[in-house]
C-alpha positions as CSV (number, residue, x, y, z in Angstrom):
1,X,14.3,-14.7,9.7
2,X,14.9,-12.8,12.8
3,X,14.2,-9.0,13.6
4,X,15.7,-6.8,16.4
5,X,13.9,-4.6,18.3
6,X,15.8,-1.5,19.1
7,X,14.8,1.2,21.5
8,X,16.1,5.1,20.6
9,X,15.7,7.1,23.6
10,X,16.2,10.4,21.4
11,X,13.5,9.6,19.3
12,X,11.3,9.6,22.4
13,X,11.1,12.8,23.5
14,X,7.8,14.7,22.8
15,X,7.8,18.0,20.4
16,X,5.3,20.6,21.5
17,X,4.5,23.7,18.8
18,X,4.4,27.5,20.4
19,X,1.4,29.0,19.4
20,X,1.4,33.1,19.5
21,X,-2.3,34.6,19.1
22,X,-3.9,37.7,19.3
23,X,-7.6,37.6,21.0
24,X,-9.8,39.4,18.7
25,X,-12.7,40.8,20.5
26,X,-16.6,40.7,19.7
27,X,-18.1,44.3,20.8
28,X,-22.3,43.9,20.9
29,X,-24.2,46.5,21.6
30,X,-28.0,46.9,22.7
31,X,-29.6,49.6,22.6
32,X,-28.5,51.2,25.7
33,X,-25.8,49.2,26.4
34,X,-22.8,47.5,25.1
35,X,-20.2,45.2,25.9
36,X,-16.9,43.9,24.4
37,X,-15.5,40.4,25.0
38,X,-13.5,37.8,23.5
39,X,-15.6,35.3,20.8
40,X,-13.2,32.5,22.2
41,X,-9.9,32.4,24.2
42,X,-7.4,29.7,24.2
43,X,-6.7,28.3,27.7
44,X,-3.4,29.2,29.7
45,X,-2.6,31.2,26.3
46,X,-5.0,34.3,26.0
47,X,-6.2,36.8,28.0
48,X,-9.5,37.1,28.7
49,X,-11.0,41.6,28.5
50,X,-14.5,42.2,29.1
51,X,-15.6,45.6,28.8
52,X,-19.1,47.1,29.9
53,X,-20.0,50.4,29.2
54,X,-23.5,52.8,27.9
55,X,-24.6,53.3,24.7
56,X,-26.5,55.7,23.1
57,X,-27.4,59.3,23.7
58,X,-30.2,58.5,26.6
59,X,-28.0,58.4,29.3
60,X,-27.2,62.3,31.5
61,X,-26.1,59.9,34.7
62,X,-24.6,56.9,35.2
63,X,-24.9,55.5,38.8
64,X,-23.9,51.8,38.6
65,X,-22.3,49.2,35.6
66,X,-22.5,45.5,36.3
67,X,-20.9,42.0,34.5
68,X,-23.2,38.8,35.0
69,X,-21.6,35.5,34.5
70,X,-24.2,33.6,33.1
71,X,-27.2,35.9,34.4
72,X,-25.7,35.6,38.1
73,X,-24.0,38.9,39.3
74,X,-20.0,38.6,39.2
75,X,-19.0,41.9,39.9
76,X,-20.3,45.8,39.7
77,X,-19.1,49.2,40.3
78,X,-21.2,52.2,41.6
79,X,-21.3,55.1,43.9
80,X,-22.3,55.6,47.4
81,X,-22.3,58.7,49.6
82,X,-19.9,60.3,46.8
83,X,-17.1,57.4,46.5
84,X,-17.4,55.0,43.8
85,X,-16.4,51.5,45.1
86,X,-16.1,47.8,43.1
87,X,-18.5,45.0,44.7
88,X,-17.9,41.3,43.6
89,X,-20.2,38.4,44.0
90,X,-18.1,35.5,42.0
91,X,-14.9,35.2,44.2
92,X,-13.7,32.0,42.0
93,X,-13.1,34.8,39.4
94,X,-12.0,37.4,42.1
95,X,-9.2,35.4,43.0
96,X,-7.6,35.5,38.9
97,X,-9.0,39.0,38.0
98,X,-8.2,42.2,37.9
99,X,-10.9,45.3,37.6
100,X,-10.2,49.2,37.0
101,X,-12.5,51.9,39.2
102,X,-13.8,53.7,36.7
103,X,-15.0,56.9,36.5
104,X,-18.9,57.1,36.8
105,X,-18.8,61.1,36.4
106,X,-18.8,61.1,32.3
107,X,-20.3,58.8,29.7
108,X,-17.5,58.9,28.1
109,X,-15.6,57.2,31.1
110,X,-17.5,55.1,32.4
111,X,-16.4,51.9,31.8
112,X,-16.1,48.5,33.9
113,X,-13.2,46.4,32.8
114,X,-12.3,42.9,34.1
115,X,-9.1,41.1,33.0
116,X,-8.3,37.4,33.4
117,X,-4.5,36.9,32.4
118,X,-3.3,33.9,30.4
119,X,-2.2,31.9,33.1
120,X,-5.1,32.3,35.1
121,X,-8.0,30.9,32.2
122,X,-9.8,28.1,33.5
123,X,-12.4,26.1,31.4
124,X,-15.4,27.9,33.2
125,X,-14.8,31.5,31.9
126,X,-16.2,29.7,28.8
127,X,-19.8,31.4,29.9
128,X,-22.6,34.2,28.2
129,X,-21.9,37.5,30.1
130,X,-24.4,40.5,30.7
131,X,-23.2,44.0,30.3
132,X,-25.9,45.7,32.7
133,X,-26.1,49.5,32.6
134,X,-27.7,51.4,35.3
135,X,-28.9,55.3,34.4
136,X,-31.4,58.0,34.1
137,X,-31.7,60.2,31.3
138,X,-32.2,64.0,31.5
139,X,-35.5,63.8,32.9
140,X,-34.0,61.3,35.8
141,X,-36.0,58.1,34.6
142,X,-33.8,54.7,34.4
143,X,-33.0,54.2,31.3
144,X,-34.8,50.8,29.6
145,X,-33.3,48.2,27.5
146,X,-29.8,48.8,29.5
147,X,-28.0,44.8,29.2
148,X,-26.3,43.5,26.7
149,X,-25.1,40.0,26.6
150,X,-21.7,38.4,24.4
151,X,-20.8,34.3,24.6
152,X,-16.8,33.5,25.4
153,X,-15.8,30.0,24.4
154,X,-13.0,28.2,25.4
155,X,-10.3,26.3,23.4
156,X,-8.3,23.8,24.8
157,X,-5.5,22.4,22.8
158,X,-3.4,19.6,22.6
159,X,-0.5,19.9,25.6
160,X,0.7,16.2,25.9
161,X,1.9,13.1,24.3
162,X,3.1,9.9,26.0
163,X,5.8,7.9,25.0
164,X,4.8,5.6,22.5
165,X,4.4,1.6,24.3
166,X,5.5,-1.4,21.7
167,X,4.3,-4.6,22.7
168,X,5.5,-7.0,22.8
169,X,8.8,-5.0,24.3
170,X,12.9,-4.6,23.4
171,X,13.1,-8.0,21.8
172,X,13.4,-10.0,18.4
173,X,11.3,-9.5,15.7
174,X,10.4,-12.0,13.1
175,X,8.9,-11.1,9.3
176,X,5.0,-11.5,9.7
177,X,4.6,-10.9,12.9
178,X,2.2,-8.6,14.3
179,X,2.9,-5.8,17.1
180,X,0.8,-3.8,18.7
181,X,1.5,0.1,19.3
182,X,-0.1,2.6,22.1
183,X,-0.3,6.4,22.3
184,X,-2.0,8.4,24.4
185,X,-2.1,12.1,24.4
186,X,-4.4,14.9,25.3
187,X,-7.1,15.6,22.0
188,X,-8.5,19.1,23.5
189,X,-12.0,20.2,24.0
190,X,-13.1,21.6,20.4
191,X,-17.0,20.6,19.5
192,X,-15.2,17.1,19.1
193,X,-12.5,16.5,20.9
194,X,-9.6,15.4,18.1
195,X,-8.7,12.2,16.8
196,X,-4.7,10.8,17.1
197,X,-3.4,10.3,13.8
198,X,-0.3,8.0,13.0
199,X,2.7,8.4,10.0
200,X,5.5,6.1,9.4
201,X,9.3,6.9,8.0
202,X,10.7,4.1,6.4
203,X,15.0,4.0,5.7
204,X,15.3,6.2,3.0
205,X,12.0,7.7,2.9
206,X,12.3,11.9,3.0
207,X,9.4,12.3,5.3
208,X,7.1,10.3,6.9
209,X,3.4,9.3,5.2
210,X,0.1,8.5,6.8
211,X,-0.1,5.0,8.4
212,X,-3.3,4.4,8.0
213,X,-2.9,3.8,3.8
214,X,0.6,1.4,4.9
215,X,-0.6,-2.0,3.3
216,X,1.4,-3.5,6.2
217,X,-1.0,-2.1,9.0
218,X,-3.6,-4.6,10.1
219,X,-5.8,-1.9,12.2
220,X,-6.5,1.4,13.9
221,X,-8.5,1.9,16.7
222,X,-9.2,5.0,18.9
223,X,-10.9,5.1,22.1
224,X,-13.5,7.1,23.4
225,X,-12.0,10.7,24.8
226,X,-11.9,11.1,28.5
227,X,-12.1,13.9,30.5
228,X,-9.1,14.9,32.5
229,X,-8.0,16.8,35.4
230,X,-9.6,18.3,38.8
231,X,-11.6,20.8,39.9
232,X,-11.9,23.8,37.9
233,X,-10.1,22.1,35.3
234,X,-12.3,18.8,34.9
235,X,-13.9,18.2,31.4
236,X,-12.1,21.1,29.8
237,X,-9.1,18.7,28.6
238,X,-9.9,15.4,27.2
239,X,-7.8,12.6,26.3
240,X,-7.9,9.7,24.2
241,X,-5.9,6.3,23.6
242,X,-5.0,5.1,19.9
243,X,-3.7,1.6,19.2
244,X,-2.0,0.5,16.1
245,X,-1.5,-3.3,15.0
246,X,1.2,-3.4,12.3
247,X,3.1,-6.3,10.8
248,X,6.9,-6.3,10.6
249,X,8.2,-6.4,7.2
250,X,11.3,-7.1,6.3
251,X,11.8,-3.1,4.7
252,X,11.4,-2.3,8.0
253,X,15.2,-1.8,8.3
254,X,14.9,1.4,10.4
255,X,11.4,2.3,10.7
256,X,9.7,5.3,12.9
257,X,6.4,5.0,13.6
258,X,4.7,9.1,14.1
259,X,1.5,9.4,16.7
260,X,0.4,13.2,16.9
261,X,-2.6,15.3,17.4
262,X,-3.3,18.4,15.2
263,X,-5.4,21.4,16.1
264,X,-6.9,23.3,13.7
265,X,-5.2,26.0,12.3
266,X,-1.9,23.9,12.6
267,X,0.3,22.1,10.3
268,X,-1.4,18.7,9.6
269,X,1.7,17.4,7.7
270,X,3.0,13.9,9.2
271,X,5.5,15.2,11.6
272,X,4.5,18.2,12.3
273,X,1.5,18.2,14.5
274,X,0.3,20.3,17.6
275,X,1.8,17.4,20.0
276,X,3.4,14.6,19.2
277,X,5.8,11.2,19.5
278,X,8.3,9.0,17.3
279,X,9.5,5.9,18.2
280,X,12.1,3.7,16.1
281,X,12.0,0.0,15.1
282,X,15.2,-1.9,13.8
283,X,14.9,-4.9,12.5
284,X,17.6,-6.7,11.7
285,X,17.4,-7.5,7.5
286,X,18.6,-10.5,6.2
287,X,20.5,-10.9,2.7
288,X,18.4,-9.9,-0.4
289,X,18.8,-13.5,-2.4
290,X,18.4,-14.6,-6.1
291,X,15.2,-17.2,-5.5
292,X,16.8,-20.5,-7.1
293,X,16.0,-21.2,-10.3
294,X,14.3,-24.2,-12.4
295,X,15.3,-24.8,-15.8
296,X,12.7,-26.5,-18.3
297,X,13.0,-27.4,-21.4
298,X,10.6,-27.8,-24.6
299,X,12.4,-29.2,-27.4
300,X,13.4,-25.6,-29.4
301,X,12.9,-23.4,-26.3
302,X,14.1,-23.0,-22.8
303,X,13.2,-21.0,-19.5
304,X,15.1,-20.4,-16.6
305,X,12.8,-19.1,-13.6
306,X,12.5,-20.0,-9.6
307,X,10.2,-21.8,-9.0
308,X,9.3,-19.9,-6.0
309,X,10.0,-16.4,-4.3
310,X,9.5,-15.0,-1.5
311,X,8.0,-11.5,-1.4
312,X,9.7,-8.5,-1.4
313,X,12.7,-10.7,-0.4
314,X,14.4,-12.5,-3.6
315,X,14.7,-11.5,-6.3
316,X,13.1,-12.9,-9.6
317,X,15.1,-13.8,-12.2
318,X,13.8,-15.2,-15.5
319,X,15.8,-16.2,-18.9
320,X,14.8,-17.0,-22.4
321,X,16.7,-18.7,-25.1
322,X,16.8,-20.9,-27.8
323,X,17.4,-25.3,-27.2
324,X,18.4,-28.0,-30.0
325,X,20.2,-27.6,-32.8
326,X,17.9,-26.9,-35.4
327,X,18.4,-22.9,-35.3
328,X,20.6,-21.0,-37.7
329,X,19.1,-17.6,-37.4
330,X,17.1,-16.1,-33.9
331,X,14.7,-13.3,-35.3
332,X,13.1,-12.5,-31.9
333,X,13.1,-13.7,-28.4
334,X,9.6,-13.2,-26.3
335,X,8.7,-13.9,-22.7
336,X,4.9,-13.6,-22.3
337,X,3.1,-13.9,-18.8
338,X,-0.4,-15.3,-18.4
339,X,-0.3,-16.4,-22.2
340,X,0.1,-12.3,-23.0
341,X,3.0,-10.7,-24.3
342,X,4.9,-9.4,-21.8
343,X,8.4,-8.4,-23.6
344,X,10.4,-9.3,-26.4
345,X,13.3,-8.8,-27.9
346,X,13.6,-8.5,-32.0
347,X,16.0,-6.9,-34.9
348,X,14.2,-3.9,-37.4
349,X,16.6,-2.7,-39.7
350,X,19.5,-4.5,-38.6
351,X,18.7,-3.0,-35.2
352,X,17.9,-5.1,-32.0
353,X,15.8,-3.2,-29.3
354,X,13.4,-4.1,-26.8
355,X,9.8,-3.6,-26.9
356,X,7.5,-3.5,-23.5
357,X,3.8,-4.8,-23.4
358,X,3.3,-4.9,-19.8
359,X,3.8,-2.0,-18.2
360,X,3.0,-2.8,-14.9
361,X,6.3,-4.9,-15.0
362,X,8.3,-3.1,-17.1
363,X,8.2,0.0,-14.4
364,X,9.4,-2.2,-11.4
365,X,12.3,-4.5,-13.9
366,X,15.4,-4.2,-16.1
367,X,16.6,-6.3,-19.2
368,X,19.5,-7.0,-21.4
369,X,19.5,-6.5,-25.1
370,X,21.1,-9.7,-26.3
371,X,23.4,-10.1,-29.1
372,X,20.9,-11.9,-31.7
373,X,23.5,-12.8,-34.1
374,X,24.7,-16.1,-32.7
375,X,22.2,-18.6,-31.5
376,X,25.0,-19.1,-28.3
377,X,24.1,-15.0,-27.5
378,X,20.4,-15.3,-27.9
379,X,19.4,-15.0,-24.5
380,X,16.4,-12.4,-23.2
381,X,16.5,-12.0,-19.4
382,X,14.3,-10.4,-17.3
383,X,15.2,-9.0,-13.4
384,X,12.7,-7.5,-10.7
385,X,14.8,-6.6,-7.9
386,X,13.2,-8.6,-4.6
387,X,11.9,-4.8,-2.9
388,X,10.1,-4.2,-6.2
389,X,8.8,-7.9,-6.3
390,X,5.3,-8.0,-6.1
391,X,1.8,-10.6,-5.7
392,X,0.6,-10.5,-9.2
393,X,4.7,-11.9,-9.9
394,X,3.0,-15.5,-9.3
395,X,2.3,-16.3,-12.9
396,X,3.2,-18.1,-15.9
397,X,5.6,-17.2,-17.8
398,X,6.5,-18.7,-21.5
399,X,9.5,-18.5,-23.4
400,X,8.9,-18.1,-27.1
401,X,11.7,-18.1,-29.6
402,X,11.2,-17.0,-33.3
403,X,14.1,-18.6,-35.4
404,X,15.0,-19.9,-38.7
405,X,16.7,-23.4,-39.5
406,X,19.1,-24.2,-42.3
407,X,16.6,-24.4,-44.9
408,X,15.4,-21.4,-43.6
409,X,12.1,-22.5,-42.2
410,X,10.4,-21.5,-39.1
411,X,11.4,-24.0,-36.6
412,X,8.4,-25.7,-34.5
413,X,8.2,-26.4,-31.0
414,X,9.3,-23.3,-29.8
415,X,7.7,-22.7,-26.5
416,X,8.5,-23.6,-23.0
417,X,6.5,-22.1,-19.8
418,X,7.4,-22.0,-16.4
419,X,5.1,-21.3,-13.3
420,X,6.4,-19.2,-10.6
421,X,5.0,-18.9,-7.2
422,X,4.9,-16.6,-4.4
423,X,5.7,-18.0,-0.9
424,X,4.9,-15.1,2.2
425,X,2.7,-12.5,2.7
426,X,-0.2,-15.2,1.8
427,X,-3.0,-13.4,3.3
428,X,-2.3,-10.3,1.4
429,X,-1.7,-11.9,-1.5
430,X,-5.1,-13.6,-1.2
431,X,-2.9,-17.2,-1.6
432,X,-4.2,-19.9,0.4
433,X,-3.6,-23.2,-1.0
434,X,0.1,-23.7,0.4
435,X,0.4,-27.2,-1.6
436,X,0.6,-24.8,-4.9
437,X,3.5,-23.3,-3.4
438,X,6.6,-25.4,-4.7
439,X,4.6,-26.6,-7.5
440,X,6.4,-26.4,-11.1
441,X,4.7,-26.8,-14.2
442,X,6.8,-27.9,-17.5
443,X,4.6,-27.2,-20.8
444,X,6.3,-28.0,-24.4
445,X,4.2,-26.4,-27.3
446,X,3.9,-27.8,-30.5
């Protein structure tokens, strides 16, 4: 069996979400001072407003307000020979901020305001900043306990998602084999920068499911994150690698493979993350087949079952019916699996109907209700389409028949069993001794 590789450019485009906030700001106050500041802004998306100003009821003069960026002076404003005039000391913020001239006259104006837009953020104005009042009260003494101090962090998210990498490349695929997938994307700089997560989307599926539960996957690894960037920028955005070894299946008629990166407070929903990627498989699917069948015999009974099928591939087909010539009258048909009942087929009040006593089979097969009135009619079959086929199929399988003959006495011999096994998929289906593959074993019952 061959697969094709097929490589949809419109499923490789990378979906980014738009996040609106609103900055909500953290006032502290000292006693004599107070400042107002962002708890956290996210980069290249909120504006940064910090606010110093007096508190209290001490102050009858205010001669100079300063902002510290972590306890180094960044900028002040105060008076001098009558003008009041703004000083700065941190130019790498001078060069992105903006700063008002307040009015040092009144308490009630004076108030030193610097705002970093959006687009100018950079990971450093995460930092602890100092609110630093200078006064006298009404008897001109400074005024004590005059700084205040509130921490801004920063929050990076996700912004990028490569294109997912297949290897090995645009080619043919065969059922089994293993390939290998790579996405790389930036995981942002929370406490821990984020892991990649990855969702597939099978034909038919409505929406895609987490890989990492697939029983077709064989691993998932993540690599360590990486800062990324230059200058101001550098260890503020980290990134990561995740690679993905899957095994083609022959259900993977159209498959999409999902890599994304949620941040919190975002959809986690396959599909939906902050940032992320799809990229399609096709594999080309062979004919679903009827696994060929083995007749056996016993000397009342018979069984018609493959001897072999091949998982999730062909489909299993198995029959039960009276042999010889001895019947006159079929009461019941029964297939059992393991030696256990399995189904069975039987008349109540003139009425035939099937009864179920495996469940786990009955959910994934169909059967017939056969006519049990002729002994040329009396025939129970069993079908599990090959996509609901699976391991636990391997098994044996017995064919019991419950008749009467023409002196109306239970006919003997009425059993015949069948194994069937499964051929593919061995690892997963724990099967490892190959010669037991095409093996058939006739039993006759007395």
């Amino acid at each position: 069996m061959r697969r094709l590789y097929k490589d949809k450019m419109d499923y490789s485009k990378i979906s980014f979400t738009l996040f609106l906030t609103v900055t909500i700001l953290v006032q502290v106050s000292g006693q004599n001072a107070k400042i107002n500041a962002p708890a956290q802004f996210i980069l290249n998306t909120d504006r940064i407003q910090i606010d110093c100003q007096p508190a209290g009821s001490m102050y009858s003069h205010i001669y100079a307000l300063s902002i510290l960026k972590n306890n180094r002076p960044m900028v002040s404003v105060g008076r001098s020979n009558g003008l009041t005039s703004i000083a700065w000391y941190d130019s790498g913020v001078q060069n992105r901020a903006t700063t008002n001239t307040p009015n040092l006259d009144s308490l009630s104006t004076a108030q030193l305001r610097v705002t970093i837009e959006a687009t100018n953020t950079q990971c450093d104005d995460q930092a602890m900043y100092t609110c630093r009042v200078a006064g006298l009260d009404s008897n001109f003494n400074v005024v004590p306990n005059n700084e205040v101090s509130a921490n801004i962090s920063v929050v990076v998210k996700p912004d990028r998602m490569d294109e997912i990498v297949v290897s090995p490349a645009a080619g043919q695929y065969s059922e089994e084999q293993n390939i290998t997938l790579f996405c790389t994307g930036t995981v942002g700089a929370y406490i821990h920068p984020l892991s990649i997560t990855w969702c597939i989307q099978r034909n038919g599926d409505i929406a895609p499911s987490d890989l990492e539960s697939d029983s077709y996957i064989r691993s998932i690894t993540q690599s360590n994150a990486q800062a990324v960037g230059s200058g101001p920028t550098t260890s503020c955005q980290f990134e990561r690698t995740s690679t993905v070894v899957y095994e083609v299946a022959n259900i993977d008629t159209d498959t999409t493979f999902w890599c994304q990166i949620t941040a919190p407070g975002d959809s986690p929903i396959c599909g939906q993350g902050t940032v992320r990627q799809q990229q399609s498989i096709e594999v080309a699917q062979t004919t679903m087949s009827i696994a060929s069948t083995d007749e056996v015999s016993g000397q009342n009974a018979r069984i018609n079952a493959p001897a072999q099928f091949i998982l999730n591939t062909d489909r299993i087909e198995i029959d039960c019916q009276p042999a010889g010539s001895m019947y006159v009258m079929i009461n019941a048909l029964s297939i059992l699996k393991n030696n256990r009942p399995m189904v069975s087929v039987g008349k109540h009040n003139g009425q035939t109907s099937i009864v179920w006593s495996d469940s786990g089979v009955q959910s994934r097969a169909t059967t017939n209700i056969p006519n049990l009135d002729t002994v040329s009619t009396a025939q129970l079959r069993v079908i599990i389409e090959a996509t609901n086929t699976q391991c636990d199929d391997q098994a044996m399988y017995t064919c019991k028949v419950n008749g009467l003959d023409y002196s109306f006495v239970t006919v003997p011999n009425n059993e015949a069993s069948a194994n069937i096994s499964v051929v593919g998929k061995l690892f997963r289906c724990n099967v490892f001794s190959t010669s037991a593959l095409y093996s058939i074993n006739n039993v006759t019952k007395a």
